[in-house]
C-alpha positions in Angstrom: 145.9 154.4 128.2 147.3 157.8 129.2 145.5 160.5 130.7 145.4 162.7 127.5 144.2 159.9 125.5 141.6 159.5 127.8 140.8 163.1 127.6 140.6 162.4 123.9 138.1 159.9 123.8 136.4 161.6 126.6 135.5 164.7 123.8 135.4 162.2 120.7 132.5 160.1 120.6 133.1 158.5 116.9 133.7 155.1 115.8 137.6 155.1 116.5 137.3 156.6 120.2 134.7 153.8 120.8 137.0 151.1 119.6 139.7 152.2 122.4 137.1 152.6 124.7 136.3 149.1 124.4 139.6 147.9 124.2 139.4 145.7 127.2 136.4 143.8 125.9 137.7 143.0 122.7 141.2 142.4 124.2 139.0 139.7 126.0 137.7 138.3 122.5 140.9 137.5 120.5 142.6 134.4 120.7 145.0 134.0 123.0 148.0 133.7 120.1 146.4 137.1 118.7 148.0 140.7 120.3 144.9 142.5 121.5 146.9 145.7 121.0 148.1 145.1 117.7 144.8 144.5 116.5 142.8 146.9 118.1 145.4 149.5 116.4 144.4 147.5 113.1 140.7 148.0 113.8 141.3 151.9 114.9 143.8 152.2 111.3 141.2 150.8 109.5 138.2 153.5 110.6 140.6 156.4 110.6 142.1 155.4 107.0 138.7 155.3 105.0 136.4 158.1 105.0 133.8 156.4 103.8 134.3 153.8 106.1 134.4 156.2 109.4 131.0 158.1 108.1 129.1 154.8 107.6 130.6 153.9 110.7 129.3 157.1 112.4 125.5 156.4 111.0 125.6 153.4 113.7 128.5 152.8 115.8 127.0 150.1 117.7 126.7 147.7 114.6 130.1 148.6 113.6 131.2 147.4 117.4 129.2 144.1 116.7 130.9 143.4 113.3 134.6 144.3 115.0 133.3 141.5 117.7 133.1 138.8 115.0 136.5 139.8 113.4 137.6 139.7 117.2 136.3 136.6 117.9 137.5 135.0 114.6 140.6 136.7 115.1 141.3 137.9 112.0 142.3 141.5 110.8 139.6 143.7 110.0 140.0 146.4 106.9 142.2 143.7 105.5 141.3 141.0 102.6 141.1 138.1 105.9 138.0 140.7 107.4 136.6 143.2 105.0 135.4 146.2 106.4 131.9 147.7 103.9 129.8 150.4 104.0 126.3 149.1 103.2 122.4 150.6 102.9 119.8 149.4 105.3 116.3 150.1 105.5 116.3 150.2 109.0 118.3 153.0 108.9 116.4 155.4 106.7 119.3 154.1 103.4 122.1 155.3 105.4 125.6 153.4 105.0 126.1 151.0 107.7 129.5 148.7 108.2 129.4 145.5 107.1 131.8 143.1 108.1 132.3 140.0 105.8 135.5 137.4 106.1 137.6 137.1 102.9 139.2 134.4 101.5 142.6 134.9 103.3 140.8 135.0 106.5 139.1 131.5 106.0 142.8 130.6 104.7 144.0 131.6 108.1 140.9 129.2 110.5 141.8 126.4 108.6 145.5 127.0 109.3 145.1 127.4 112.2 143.3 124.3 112.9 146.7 122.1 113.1 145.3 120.0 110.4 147.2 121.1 107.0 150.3 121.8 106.1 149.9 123.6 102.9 146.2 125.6 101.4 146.3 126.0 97.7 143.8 128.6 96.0 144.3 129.8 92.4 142.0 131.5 90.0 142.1 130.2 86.1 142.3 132.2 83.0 141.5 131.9 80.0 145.3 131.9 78.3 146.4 129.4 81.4 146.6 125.6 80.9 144.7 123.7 83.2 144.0 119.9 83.5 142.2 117.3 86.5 140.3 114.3 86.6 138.5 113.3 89.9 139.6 109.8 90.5 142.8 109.8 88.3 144.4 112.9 89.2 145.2 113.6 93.0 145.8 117.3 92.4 145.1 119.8 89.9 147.9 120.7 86.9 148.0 124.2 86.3 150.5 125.6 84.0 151.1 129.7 84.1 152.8 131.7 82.1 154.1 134.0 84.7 155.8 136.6 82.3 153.2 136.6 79.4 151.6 140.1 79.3 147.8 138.7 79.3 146.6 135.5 81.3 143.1 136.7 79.9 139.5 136.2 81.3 138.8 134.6 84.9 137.0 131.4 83.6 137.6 129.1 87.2 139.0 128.8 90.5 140.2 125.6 92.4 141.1 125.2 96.3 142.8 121.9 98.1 144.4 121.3 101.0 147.3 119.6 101.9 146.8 117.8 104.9 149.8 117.3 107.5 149.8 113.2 107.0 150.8 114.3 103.2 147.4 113.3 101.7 145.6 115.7 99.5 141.7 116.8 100.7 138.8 117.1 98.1 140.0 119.7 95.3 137.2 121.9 94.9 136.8 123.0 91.2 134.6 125.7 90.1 133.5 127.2 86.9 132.7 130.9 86.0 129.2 130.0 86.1 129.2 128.0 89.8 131.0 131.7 90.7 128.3 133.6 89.2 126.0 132.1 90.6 127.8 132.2 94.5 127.7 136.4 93.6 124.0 136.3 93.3 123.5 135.0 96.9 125.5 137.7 98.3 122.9 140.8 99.1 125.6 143.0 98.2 126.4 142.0 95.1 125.7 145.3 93.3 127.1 147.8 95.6 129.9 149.9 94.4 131.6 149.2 97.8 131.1 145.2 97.7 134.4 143.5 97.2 132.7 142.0 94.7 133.0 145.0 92.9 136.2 145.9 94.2 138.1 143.2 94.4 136.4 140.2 92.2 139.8 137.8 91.8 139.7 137.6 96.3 136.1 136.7 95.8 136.5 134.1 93.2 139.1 132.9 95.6 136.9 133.2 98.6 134.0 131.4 96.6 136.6 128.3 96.5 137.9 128.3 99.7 134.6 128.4 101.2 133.8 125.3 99.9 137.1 123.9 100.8 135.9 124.9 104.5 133.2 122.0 104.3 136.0 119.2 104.4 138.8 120.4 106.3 138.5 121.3 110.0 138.9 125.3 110.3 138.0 126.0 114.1 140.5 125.6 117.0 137.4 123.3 118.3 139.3 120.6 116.2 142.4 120.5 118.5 140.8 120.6 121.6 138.8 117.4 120.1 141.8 115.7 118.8 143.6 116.0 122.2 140.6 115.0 124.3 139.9 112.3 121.8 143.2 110.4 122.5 143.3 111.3 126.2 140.0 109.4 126.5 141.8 106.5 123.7 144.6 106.2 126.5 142.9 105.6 129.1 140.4 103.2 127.6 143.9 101.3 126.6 145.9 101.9 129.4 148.1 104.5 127.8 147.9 102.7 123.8 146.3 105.5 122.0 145.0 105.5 118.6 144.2 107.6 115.8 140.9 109.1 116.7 138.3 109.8 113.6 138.8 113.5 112.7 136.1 115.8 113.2 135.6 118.6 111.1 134.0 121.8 112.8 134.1 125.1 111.3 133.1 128.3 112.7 131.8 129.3 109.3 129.1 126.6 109.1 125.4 127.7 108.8 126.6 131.5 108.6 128.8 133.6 106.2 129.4 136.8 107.0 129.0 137.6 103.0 125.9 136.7 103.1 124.0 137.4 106.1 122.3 140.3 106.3 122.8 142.6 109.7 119.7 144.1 111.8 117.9 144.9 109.1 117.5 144.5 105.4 120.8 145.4 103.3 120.0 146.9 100.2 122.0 147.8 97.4 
């Protein structure tokens, strides 16, 4: 960092200034295939972009440094549809906007990407107007005919999410109906607040709603390669160099916590 842009951060105390002055921690917290620089300019965009975002922010910077940590961590881009960036109402903070971090469909997209296991996610909202047809058992995938230049697909009525998997073979399709979505929204504490992407973006939650359960049965955590490789090194030596195919694990960092969901010191309200 230059000597004026520490001067800078040395008179500006707010959210952005505390970002680069953190820049070496979170630097530390990306994965290795993610540039540190890149998204801390992301993270710093994001705050100084968004009004409300920067004065929710401001109410409690340090929370808003513990939600960039699990965007960091996760290594996906926050203030975009893989890391949403909300402002949210606590108790604990006298009903002040704090920041909220929640992952969005894209980012779950990206973990289970970049597990190394698939070769192709699909996830697609239905409407009403669209023709859609699967059986479980007789169908291996979904048909779902659009028409792309009709001026009205109509209503949201369902949402479906497979995977692809790199051998070729197809994972559990995950169908879901309006209701099954309806009734993910009313887990989510903030379901009702004008800045929920719920509210602001329902389609990417309808998609998310899918994809998270799509997360449940296919690996989305580098923690699967690191598994697979030490699995067949053990395989080889047990056999004298023969490997075989070891029995895929499936660990996800999502499991027992989304971030959609969870609410952070304190209780959210809406």
């Amino acid at each position: 960092m230059s000597e004026i842009s520490k001067a800078v951060v040395a008179r500006d105390n707010g959210p952005a200034a505390q970002i680069e002055q953190y820049r070496d921690e979170y630097a530390a917290l990306v994965p290795s295939h993610i540039n540190a620089d890149q998204w801390i300019r992301l993270a710093v965009g994001a705050i100084r972009g968004n009004k409300d975002l920067e004065n929710a922010a401001r109410n409690d910077v340090g929370v808003f440094l513990r939600e960039l940590k699990t965007a960091a961590r996760l290594g996906l881009e926050p203030g975009t549809e893989q890391f949403y960036l909300t402002p949210r109402k606590s108790k604990a903070h006298g009903y002040k906007l704090i920041i909220k971090g929640i992952v969005g469909y894209q980012g779950i997209v990206e973990l289970i990407y970049r597990a190394g296991a698939v070769s192709s996610v699909i996830v697609e909202t239905v409407r009403s107007r669209d023709t859609f047809s699967y059986v479980p058992g007789r169908d291996d995938r979904p048909v779902h005919e659009i028409d792309w230049f009709g001026s009205d697909r109509g209503d949201l009525v369902g949402v479906y999410a497979y995977a692809v998997m790199k051998d070729g073979a197809t994972s559990k399709v995950v169908v879901l109906n309006r209701a099954q979505v309806m009734d993910a929204k009313a887990k989510s504490d903030g379901r009702n607040s004008e800045h929920s992407p719920w509210n602001t973006n329902e389609e990417s939650m309808w998609l998310k709603t899918a994809v998270r359960r799509l997360a449940k049965w296919v690996p989305t955590s580098a923690e699967y390669m690191r598994e697979q490789l030490r699995a067949q090194a053990e395989v080889a030596s047990e056999t004298g160099g023969i490997t075989a195919a070891p029995q895929m694990p499936q660990p996800s960092v999502l499991d027992g916590v989304d971030p959609d969901d969870e609410p952070i010191e304190g209780e959210l309200v809406d």
